[in-house]
PDBQT receptor file of N, H, CA, C and O in Angstrom, charges set to zero:
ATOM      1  N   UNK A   1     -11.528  38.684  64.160  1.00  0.00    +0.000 N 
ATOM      2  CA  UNK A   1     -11.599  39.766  65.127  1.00  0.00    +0.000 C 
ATOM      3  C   UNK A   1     -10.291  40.566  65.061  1.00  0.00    +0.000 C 
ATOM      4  O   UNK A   1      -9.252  39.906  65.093  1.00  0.00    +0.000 OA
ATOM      5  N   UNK A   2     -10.197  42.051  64.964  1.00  0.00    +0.000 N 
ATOM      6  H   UNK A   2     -11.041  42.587  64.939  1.00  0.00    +0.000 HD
ATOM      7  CA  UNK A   2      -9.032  42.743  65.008  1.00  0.00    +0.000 C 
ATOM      8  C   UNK A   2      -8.815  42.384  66.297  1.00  0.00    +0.000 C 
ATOM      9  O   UNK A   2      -9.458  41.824  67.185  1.00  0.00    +0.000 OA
ATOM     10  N   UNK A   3      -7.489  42.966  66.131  1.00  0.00    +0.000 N 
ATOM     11  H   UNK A   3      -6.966  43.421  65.410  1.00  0.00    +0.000 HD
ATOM     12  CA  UNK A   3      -6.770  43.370  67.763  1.00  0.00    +0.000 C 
ATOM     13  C   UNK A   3      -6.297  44.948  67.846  1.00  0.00    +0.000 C 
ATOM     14  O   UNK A   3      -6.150  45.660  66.852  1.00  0.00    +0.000 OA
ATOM     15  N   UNK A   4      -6.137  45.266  68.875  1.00  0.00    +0.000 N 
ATOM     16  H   UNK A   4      -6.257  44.688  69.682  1.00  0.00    +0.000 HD
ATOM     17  CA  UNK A   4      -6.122  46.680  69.017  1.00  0.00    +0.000 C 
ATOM     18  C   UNK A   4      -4.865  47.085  69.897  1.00  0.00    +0.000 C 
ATOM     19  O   UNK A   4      -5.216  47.168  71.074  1.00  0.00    +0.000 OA
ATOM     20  N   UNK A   5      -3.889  47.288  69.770  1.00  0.00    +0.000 N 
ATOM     21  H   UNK A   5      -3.604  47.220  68.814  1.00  0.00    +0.000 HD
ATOM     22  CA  UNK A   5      -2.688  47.657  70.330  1.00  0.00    +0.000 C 
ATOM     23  C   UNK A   5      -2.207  49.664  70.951  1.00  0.00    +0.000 C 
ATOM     24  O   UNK A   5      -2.097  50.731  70.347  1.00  0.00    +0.000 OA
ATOM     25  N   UNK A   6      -2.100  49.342  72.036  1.00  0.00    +0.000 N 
ATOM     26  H   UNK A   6      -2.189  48.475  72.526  1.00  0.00    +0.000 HD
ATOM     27  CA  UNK A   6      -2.001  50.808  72.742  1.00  0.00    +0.000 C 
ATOM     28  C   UNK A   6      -0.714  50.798  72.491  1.00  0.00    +0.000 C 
ATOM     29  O   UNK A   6      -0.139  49.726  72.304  1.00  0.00    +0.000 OA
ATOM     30  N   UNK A   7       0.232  52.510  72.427  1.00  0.00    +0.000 N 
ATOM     31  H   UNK A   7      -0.235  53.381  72.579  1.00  0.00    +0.000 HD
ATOM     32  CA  UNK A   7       1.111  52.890  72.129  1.00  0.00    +0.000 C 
ATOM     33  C   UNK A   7       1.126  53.965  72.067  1.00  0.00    +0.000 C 
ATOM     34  O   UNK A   7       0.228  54.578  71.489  1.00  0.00    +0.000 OA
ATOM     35  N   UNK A   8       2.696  54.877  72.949  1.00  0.00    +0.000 N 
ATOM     36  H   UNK A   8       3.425  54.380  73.419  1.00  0.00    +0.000 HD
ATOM     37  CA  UNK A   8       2.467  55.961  72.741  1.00  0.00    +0.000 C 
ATOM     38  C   UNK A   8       2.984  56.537  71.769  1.00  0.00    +0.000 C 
ATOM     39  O   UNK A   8       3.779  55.881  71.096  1.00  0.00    +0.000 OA
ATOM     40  N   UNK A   9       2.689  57.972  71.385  1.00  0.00    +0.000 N 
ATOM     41  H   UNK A   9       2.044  58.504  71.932  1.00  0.00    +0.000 HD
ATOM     42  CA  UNK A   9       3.103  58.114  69.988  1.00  0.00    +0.000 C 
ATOM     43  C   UNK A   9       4.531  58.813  69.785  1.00  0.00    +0.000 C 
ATOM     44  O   UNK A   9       4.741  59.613  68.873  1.00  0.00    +0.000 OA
ATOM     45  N   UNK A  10       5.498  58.426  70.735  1.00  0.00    +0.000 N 
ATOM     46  H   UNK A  10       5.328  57.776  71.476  1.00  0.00    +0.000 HD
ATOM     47  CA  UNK A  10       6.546  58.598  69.878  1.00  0.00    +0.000 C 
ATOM     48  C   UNK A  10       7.536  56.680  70.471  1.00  0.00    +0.000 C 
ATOM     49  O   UNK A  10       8.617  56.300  70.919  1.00  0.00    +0.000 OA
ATOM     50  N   UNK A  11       6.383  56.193  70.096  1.00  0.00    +0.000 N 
ATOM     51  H   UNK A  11       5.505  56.503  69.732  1.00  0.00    +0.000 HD
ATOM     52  CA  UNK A  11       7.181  54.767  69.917  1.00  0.00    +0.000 C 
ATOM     53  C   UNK A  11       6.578  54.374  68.192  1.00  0.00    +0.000 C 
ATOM     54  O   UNK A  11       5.721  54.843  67.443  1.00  0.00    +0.000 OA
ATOM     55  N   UNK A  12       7.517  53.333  68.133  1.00  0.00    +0.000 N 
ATOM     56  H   UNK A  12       8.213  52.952  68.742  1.00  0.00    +0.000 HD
ATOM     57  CA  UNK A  12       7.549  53.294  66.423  1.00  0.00    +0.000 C 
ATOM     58  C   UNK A  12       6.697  52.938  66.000  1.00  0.00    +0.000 C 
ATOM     59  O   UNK A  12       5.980  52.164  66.633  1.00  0.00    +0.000 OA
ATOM     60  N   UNK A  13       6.391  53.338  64.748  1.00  0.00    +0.000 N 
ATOM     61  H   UNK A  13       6.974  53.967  64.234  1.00  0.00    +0.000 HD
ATOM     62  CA  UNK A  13       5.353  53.089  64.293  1.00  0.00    +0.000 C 
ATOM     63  C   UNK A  13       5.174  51.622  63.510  1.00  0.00    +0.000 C 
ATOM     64  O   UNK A  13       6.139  50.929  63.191  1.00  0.00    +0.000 OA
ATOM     65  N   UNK A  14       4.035  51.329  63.300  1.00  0.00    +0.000 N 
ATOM     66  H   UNK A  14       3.251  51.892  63.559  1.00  0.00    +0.000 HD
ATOM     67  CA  UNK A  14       3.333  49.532  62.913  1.00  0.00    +0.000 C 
ATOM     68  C   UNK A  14       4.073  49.224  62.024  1.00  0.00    +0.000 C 
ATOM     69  O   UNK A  14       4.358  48.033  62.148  1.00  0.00    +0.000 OA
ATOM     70  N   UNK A  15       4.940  50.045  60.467  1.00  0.00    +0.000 N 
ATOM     71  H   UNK A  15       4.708  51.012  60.366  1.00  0.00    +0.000 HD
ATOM     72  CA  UNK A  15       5.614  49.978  59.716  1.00  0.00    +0.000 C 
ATOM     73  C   UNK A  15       6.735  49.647  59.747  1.00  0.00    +0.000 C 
ATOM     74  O   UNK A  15       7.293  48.911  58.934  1.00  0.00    +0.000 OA
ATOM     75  N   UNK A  16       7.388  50.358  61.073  1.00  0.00    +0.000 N 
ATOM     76  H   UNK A  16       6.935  50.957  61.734  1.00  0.00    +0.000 HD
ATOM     77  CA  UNK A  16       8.714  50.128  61.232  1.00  0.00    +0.000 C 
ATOM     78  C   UNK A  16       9.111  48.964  62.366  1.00  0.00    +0.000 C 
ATOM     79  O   UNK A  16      10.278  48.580  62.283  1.00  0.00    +0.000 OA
ATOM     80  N   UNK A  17       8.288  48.343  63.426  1.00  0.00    +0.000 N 
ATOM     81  H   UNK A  17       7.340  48.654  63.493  1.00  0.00    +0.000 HD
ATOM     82  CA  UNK A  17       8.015  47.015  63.787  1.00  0.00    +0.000 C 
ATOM     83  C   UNK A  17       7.487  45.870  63.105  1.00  0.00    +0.000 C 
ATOM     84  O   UNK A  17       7.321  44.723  63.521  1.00  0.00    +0.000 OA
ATOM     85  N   UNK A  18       7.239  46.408  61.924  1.00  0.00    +0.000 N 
ATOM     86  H   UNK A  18       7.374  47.339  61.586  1.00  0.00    +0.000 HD
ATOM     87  CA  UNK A  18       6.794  45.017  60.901  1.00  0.00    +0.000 C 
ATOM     88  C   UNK A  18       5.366  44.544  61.281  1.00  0.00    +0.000 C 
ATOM     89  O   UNK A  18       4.886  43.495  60.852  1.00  0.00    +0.000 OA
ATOM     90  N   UNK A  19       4.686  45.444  62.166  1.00  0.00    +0.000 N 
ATOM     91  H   UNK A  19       5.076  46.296  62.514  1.00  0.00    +0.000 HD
ATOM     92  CA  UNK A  19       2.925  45.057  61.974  1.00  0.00    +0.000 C 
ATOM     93  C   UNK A  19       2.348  45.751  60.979  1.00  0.00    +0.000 C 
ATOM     94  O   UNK A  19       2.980  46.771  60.702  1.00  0.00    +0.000 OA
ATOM     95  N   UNK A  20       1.425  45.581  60.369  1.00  0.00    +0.000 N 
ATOM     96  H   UNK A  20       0.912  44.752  60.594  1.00  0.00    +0.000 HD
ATOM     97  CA  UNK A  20       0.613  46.580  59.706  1.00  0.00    +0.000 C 
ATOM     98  C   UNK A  20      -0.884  47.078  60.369  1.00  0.00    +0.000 C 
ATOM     99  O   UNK A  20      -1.275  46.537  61.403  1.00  0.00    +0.000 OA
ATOM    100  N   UNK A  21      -1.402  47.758  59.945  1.00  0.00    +0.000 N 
ATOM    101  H   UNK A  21      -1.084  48.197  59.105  1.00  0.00    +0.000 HD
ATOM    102  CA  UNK A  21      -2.482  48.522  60.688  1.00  0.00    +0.000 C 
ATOM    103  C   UNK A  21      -2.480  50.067  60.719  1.00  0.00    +0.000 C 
ATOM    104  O   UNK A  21      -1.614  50.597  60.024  1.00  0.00    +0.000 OA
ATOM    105  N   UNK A  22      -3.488  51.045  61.560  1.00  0.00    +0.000 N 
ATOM    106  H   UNK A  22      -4.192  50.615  62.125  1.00  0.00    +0.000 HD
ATOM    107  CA  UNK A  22      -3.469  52.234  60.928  1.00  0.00    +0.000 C 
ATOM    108  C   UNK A  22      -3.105  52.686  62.205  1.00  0.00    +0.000 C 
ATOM    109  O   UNK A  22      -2.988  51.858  63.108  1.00  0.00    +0.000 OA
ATOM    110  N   UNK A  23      -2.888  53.994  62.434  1.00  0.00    +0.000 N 
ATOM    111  H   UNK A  23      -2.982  54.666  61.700  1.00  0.00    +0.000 HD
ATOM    112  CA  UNK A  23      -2.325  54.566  63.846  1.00  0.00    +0.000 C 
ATOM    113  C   UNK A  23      -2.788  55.818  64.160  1.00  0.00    +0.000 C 
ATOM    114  O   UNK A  23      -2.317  56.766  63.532  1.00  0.00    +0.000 OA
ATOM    115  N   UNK A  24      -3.854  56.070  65.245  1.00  0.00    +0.000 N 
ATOM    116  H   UNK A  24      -4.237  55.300  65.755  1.00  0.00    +0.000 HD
ATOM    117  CA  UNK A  24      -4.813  56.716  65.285  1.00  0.00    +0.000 C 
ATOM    118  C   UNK A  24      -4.580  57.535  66.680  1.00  0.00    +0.000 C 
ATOM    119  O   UNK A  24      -4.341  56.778  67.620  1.00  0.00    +0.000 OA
ATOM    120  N   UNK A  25      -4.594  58.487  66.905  1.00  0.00    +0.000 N 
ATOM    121  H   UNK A  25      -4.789  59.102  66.141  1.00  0.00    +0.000 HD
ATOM    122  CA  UNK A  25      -4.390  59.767  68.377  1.00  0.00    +0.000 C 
ATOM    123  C   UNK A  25      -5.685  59.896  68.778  1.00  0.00    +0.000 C 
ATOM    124  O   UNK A  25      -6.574  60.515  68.193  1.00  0.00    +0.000 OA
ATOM    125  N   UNK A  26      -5.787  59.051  70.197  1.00  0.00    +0.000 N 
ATOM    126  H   UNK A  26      -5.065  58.548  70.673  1.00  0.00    +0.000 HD
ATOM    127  CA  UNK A  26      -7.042  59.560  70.961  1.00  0.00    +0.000 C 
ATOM    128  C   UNK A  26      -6.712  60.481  71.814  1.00  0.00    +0.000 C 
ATOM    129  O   UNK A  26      -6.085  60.187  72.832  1.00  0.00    +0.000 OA
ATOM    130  N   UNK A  27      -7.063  61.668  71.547  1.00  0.00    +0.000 N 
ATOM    131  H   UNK A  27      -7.572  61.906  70.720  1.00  0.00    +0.000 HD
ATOM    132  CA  UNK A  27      -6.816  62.390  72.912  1.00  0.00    +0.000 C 
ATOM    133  C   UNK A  27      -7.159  63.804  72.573  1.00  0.00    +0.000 C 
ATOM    134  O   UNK A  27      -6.903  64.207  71.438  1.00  0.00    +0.000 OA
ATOM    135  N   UNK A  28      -7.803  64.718  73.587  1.00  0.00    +0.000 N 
ATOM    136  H   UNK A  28      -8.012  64.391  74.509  1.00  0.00    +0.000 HD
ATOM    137  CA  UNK A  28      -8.717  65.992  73.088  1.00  0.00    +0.000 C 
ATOM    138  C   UNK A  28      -7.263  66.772  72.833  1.00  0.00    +0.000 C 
ATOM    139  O   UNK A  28      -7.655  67.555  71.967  1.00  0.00    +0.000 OA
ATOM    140  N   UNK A  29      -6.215  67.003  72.960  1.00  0.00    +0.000 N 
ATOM    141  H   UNK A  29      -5.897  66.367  73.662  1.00  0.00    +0.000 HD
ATOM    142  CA  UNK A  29      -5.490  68.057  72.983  1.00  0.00    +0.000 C 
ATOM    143  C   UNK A  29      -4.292  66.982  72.167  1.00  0.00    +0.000 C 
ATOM    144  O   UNK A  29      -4.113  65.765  72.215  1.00  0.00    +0.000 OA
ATOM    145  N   UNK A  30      -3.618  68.086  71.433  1.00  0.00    +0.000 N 
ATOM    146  H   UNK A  30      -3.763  69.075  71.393  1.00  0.00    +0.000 HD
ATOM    147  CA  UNK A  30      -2.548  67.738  70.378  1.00  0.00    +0.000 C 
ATOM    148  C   UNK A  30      -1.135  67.310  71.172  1.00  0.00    +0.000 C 
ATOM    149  O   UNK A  30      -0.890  68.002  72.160  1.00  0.00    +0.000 OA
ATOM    150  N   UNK A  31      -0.628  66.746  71.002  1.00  0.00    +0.000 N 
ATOM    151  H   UNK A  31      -0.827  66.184  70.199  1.00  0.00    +0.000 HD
ATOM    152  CA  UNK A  31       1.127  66.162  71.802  1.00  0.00    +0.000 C 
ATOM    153  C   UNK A  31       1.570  67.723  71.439  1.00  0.00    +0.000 C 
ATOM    154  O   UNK A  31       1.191  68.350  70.450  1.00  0.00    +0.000 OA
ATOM    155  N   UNK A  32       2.529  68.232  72.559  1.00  0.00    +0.000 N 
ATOM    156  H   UNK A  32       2.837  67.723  73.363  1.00  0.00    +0.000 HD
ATOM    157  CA  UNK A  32       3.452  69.265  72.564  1.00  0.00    +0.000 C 
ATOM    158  C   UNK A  32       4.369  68.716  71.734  1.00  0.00    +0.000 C 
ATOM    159  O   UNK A  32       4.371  67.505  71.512  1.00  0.00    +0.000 OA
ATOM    160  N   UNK A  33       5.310  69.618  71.148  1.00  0.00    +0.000 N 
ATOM    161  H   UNK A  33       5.308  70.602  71.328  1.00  0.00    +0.000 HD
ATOM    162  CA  UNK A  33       6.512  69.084  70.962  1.00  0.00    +0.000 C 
ATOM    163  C   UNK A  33       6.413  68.355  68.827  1.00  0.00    +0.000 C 
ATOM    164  O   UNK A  33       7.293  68.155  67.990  1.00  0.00    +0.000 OA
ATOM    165  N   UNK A  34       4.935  68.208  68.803  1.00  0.00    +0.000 N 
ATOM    166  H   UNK A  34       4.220  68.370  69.483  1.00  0.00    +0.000 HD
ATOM    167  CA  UNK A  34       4.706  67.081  67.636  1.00  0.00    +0.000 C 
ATOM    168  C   UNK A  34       4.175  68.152  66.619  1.00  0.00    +0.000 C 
ATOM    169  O   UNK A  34       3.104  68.742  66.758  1.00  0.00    +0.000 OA
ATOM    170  N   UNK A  35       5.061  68.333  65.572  1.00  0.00    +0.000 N 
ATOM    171  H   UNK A  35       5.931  67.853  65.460  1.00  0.00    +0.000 HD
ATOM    172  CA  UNK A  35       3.725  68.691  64.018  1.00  0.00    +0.000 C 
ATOM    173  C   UNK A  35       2.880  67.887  63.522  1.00  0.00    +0.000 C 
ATOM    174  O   UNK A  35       2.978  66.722  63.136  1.00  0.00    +0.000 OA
ATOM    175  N   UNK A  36       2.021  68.627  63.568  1.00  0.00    +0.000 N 
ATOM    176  H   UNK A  36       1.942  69.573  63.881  1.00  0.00    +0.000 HD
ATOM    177  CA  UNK A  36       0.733  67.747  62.751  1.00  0.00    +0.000 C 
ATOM    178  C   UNK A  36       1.296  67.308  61.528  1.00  0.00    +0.000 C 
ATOM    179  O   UNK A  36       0.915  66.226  61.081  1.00  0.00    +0.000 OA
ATOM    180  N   UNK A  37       2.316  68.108  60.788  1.00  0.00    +0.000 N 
ATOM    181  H   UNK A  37       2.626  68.987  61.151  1.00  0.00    +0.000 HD
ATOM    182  CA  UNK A  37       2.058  67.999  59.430  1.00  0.00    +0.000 C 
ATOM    183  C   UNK A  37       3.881  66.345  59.957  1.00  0.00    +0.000 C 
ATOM    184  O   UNK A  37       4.819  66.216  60.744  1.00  0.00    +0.000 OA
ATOM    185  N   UNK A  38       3.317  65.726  58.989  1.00  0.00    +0.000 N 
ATOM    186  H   UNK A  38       2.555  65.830  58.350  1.00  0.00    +0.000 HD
ATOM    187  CA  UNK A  38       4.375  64.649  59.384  1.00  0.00    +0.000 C 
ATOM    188  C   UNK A  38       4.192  63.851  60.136  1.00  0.00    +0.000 C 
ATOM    189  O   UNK A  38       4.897  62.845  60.202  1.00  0.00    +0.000 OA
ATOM    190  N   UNK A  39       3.049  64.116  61.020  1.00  0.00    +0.000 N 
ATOM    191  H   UNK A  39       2.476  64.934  60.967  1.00  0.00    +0.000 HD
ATOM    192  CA  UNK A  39       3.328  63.167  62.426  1.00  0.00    +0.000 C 
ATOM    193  C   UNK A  39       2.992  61.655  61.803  1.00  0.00    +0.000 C 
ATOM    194  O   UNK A  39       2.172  61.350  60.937  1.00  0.00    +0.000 OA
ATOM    195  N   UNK A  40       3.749  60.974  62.415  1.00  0.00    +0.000 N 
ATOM    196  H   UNK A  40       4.416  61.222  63.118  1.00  0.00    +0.000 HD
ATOM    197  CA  UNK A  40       3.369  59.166  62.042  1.00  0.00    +0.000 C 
ATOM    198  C   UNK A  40       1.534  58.917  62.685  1.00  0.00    +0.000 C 
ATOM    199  O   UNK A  40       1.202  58.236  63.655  1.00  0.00    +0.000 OA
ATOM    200  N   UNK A  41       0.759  59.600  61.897  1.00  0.00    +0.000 N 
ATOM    201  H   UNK A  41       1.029  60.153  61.109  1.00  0.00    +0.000 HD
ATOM    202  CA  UNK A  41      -0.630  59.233  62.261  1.00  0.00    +0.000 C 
ATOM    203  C   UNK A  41      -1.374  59.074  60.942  1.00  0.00    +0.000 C 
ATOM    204  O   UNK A  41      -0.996  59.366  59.807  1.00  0.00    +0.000 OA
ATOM    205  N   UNK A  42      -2.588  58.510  61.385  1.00  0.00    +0.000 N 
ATOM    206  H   UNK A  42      -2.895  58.273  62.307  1.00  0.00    +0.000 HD
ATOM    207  CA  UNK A  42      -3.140  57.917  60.120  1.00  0.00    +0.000 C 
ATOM    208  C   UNK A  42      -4.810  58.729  60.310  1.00  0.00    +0.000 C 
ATOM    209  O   UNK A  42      -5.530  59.016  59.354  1.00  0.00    +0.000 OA
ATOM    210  N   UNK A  43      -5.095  58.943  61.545  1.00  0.00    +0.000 N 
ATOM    211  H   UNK A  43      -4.510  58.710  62.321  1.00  0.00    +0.000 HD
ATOM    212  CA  UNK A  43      -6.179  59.769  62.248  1.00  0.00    +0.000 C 
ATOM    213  C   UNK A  43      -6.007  60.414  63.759  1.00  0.00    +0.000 C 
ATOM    214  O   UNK A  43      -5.322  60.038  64.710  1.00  0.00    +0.000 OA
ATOM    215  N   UNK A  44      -6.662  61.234  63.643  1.00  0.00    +0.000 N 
ATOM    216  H   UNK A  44      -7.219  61.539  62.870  1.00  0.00    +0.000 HD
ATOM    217  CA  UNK A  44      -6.815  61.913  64.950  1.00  0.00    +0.000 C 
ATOM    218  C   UNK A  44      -8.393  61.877  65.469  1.00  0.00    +0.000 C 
ATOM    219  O   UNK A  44      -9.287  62.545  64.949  1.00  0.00    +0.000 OA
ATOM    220  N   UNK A  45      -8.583  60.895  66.684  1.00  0.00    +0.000 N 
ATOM    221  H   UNK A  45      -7.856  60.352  67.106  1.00  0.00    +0.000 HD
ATOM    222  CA  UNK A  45     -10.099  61.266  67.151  1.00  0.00    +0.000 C 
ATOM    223  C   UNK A  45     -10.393  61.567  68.077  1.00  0.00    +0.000 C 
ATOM    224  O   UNK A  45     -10.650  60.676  68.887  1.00  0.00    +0.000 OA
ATOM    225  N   UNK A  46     -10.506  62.764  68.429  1.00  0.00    +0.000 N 
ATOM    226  H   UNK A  46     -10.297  63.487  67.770  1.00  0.00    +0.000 HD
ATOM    227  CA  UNK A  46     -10.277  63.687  69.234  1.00  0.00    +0.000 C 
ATOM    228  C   UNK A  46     -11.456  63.580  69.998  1.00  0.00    +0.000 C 
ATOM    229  O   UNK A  46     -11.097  64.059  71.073  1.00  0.00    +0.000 OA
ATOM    230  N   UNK A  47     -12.559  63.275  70.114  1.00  0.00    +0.000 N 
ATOM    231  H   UNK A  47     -12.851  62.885  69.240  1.00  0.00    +0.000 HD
ATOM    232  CA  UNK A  47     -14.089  63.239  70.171  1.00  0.00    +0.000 C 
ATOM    233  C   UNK A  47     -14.106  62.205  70.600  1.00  0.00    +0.000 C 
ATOM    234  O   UNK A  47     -15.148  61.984  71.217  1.00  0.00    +0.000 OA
ATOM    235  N   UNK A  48     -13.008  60.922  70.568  1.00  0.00    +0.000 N 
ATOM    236  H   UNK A  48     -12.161  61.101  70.067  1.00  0.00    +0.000 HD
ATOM    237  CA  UNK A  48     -13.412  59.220  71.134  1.00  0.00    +0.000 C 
ATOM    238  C   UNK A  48     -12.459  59.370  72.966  1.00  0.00    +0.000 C 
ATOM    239  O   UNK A  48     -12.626  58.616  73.924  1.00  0.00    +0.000 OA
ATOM    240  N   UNK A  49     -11.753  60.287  72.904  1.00  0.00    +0.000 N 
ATOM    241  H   UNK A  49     -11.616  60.899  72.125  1.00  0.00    +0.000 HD
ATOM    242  CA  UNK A  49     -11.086  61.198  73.850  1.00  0.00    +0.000 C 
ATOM    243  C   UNK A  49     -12.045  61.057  75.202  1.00  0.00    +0.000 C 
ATOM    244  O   UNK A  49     -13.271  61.166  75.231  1.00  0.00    +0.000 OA
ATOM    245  N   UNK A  50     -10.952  60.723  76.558  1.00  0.00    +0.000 N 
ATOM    246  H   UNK A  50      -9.957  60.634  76.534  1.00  0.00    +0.000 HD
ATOM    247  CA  UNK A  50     -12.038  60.772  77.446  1.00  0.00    +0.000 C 
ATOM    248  C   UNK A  50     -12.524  62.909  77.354  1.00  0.00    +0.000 C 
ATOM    249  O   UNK A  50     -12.144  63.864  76.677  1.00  0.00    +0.000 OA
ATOM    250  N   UNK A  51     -13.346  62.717  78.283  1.00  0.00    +0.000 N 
ATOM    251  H   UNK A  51     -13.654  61.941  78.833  1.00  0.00    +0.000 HD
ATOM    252  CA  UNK A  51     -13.618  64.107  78.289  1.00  0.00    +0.000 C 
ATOM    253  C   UNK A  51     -12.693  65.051  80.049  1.00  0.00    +0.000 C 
ATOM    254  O   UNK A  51     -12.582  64.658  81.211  1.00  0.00    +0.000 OA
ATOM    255  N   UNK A  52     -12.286  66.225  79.403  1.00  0.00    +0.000 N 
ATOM    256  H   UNK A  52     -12.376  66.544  78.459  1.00  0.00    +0.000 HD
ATOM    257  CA  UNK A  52     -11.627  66.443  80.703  1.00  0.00    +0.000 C 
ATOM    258  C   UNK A  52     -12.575  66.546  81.954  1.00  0.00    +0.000 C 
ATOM    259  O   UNK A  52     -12.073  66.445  83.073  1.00  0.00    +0.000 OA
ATOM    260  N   UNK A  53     -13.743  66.717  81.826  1.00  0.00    +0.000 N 
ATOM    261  H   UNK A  53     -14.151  66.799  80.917  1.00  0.00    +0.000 HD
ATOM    262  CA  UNK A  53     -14.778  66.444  83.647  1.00  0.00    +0.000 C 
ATOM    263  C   UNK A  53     -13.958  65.117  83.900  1.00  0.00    +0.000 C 
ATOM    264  O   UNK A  53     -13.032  65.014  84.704  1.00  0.00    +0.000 OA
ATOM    265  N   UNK A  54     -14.555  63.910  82.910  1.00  0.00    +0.000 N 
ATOM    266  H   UNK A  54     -15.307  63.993  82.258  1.00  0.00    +0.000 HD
ATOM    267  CA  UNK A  54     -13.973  62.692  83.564  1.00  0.00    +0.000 C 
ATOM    268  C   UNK A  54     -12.409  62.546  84.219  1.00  0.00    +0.000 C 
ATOM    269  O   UNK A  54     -12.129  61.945  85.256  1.00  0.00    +0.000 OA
ATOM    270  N   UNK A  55     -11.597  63.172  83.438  1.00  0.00    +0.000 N 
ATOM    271  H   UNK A  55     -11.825  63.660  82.595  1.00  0.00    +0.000 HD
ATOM    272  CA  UNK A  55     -10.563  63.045  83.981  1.00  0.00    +0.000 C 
ATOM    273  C   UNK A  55      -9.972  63.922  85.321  1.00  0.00    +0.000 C 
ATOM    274  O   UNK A  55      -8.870  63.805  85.856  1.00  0.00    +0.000 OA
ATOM    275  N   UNK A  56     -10.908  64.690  85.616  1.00  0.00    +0.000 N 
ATOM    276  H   UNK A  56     -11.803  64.785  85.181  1.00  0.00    +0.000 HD
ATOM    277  CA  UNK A  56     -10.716  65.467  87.210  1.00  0.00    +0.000 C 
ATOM    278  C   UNK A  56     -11.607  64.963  87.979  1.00  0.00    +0.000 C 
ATOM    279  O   UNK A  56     -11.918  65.488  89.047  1.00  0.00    +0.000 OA
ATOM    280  N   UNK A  57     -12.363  63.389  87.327  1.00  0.00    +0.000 N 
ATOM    281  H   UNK A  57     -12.110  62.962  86.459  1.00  0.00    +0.000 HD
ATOM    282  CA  UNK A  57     -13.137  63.526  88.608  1.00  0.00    +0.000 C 
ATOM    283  C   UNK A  57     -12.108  61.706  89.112  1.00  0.00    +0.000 C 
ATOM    284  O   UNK A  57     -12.427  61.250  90.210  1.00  0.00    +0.000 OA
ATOM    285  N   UNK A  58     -11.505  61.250  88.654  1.00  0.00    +0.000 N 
ATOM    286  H   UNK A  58     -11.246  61.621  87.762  1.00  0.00    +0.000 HD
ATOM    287  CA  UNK A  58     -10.575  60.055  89.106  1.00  0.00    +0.000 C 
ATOM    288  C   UNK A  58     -10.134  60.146  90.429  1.00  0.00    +0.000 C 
ATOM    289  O   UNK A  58      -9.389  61.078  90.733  1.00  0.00    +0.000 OA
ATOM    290  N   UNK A  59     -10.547  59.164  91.425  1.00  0.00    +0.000 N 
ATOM    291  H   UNK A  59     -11.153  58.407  91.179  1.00  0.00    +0.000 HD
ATOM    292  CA  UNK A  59     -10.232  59.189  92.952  1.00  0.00    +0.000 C 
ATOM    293  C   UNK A  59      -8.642  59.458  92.681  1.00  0.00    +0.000 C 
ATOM    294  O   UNK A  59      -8.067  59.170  91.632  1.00  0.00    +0.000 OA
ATOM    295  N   UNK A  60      -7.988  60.118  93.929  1.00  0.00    +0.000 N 
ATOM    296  H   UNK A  60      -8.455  60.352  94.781  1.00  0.00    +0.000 HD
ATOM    297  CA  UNK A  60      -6.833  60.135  93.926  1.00  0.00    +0.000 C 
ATOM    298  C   UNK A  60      -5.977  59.260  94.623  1.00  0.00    +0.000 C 
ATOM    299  O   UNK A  60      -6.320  58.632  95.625  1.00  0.00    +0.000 OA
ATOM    300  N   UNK A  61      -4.721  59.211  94.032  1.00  0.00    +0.000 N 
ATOM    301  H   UNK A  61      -4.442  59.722  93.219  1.00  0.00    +0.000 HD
ATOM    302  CA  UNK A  61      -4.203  57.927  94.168  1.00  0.00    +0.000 C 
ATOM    303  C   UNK A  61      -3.498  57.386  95.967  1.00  0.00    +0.000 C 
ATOM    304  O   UNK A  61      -3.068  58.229  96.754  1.00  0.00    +0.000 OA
ATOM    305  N   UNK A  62      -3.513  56.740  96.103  1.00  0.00    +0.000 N 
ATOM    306  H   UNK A  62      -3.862  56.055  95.464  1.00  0.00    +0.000 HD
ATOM    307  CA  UNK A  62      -3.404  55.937  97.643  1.00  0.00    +0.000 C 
ATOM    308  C   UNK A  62      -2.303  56.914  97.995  1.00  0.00    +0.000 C 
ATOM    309  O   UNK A  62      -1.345  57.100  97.245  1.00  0.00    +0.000 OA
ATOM    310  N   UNK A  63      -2.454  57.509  99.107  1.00  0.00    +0.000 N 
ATOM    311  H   UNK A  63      -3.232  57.357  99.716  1.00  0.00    +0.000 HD
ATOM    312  CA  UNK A  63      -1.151  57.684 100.088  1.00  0.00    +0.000 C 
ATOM    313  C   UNK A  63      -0.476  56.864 100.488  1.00  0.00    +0.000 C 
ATOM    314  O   UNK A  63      -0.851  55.929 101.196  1.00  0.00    +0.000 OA
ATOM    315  N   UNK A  64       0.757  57.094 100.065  1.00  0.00    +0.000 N 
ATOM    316  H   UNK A  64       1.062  57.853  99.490  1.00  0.00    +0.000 HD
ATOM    317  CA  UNK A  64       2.649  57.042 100.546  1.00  0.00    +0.000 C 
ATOM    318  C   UNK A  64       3.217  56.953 101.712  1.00  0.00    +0.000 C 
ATOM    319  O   UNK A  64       3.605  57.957 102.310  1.00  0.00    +0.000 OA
ATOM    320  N   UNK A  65       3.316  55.964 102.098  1.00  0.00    +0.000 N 
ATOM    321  H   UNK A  65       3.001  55.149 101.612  1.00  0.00    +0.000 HD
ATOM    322  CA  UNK A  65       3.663  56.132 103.425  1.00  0.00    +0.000 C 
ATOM    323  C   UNK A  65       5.404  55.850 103.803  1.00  0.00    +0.000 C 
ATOM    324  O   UNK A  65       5.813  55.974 104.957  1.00  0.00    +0.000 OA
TER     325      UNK A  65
C-alpha cells in the first residue's frame, strides 16, 4: 500500500529529505509568487482540487470570546 504525504509546496522536496516519490499540486489556482517553469512539481491536478462552491460553503469557524 502507498502512503501519501501532505506538504506545502515550498517545503522541500521528497529528494532533498531523502524520500522518494512524485510531487503533485492539488489545487484549482496556481501558487502566487511560483513559476511554473522550475517549480519542484512532478504534476499539477487541478481538477482533483476541491471546487470553489465547496469551499464557500464551510460552516464558519467558532466565535472568540
Amino acid at each position: 500500500m502507498s502512503e501519501i504525504i501532505c506538504r506545502r509546496i515550498d517545503e522541500q522536496t521528497p529528494s532533498e529529505d531523502g524520500e522518494g516519490g512524485e510531487r503533485v499540486l492539488v489545487d484549482r489556482v496556481w501558487p502566487e509568487g511560483l513559476r511554473r517553469q522550475g517549480a519542484p512539481l512532478d504534476e499539477w491536478l487541478r481538477e482533483a482540487a476541491p471546487s470553489i462552491a465547496a469551499a464557500l460553503v464551510r460552516p464558519p469557524p467558532p466565535a472568540v470570546r
